[in-house]
N, C-alpha and C positions, 0 to 999 in steps of 0.2 A: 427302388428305382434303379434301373441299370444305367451307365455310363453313357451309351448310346442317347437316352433320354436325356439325361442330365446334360449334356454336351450342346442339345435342341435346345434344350432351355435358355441354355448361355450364351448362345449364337448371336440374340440382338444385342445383347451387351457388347460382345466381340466387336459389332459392327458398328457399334455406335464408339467406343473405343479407340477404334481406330478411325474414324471419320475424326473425331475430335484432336487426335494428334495429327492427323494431316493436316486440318485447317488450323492449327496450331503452330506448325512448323512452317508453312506457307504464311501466314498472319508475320510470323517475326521475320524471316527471309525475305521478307517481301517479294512473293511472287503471286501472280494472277490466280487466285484461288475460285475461280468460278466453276470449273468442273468438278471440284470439289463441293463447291458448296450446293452444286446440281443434284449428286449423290446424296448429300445431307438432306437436302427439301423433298426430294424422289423417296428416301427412307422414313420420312411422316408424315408424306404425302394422304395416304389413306386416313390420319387422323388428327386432319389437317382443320375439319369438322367440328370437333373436340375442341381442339389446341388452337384453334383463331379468336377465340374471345382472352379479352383482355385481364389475363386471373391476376396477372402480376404490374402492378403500378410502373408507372415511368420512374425510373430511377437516374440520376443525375451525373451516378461514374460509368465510368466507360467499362471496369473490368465487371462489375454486378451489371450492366446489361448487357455484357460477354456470358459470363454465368449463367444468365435465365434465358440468352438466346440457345444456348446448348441445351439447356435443358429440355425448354420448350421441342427444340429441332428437333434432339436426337435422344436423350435419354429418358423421357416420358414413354415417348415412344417404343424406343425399349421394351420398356417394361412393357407395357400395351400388350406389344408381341409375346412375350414373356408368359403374358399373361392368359393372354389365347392359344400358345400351346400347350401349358400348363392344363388349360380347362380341354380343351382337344383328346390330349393324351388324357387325362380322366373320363372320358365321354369313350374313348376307345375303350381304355381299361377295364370299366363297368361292363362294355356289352361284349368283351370276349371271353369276362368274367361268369356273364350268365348265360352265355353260349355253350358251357360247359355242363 
């Protein structure tokens, strides 16, 4: 797989990554994180579908349902993406494969 590809792949991490440290650094600063967290809801929005039922129990501390909300928001989703070009870029690959 070439760098170019690989680089695709990694993108939603990238971006999930760095949502996570902004809302992170705004969280302790205390500063208005809502354009922030507009970007985070907007980034799993499409698998919002998916990620709206209840997989993970109410949990009692504050930082384990910090955890599972990032999860849920931002790094499932992720992967999702991850995961859809992953199969994409195989679906290309196959048919320029036998184009040949």
């Amino acid at each position: 797989m070439s760098w170019p590809k690989r680089l695709l792949l990694v993108s939603p991490f990238a971006v999930a990554a760095a949502l996570t440290i902004l809302m992170i650094a705004a969280d302790r600063l205390h500063l208005r994180s809502n354009q922030i967290a507009g970007f985070a809801f907007l980034f799993g929005a499409p698998w919002g579908w998916l990620l709206d039922h209840d997989w993970f129990r109410n949990h009692h501390t504050r930082s384990v349902e910090t955890l599972i909300s990032y999860a849920v928001i931002l790094w499932i989703p992720a992967l999702l993406y991850s995961a859809c070009l992953w199969l994409l870029l195989r679906v290309l690959g196959f048919k320029t494969a036998r184009d040949r």
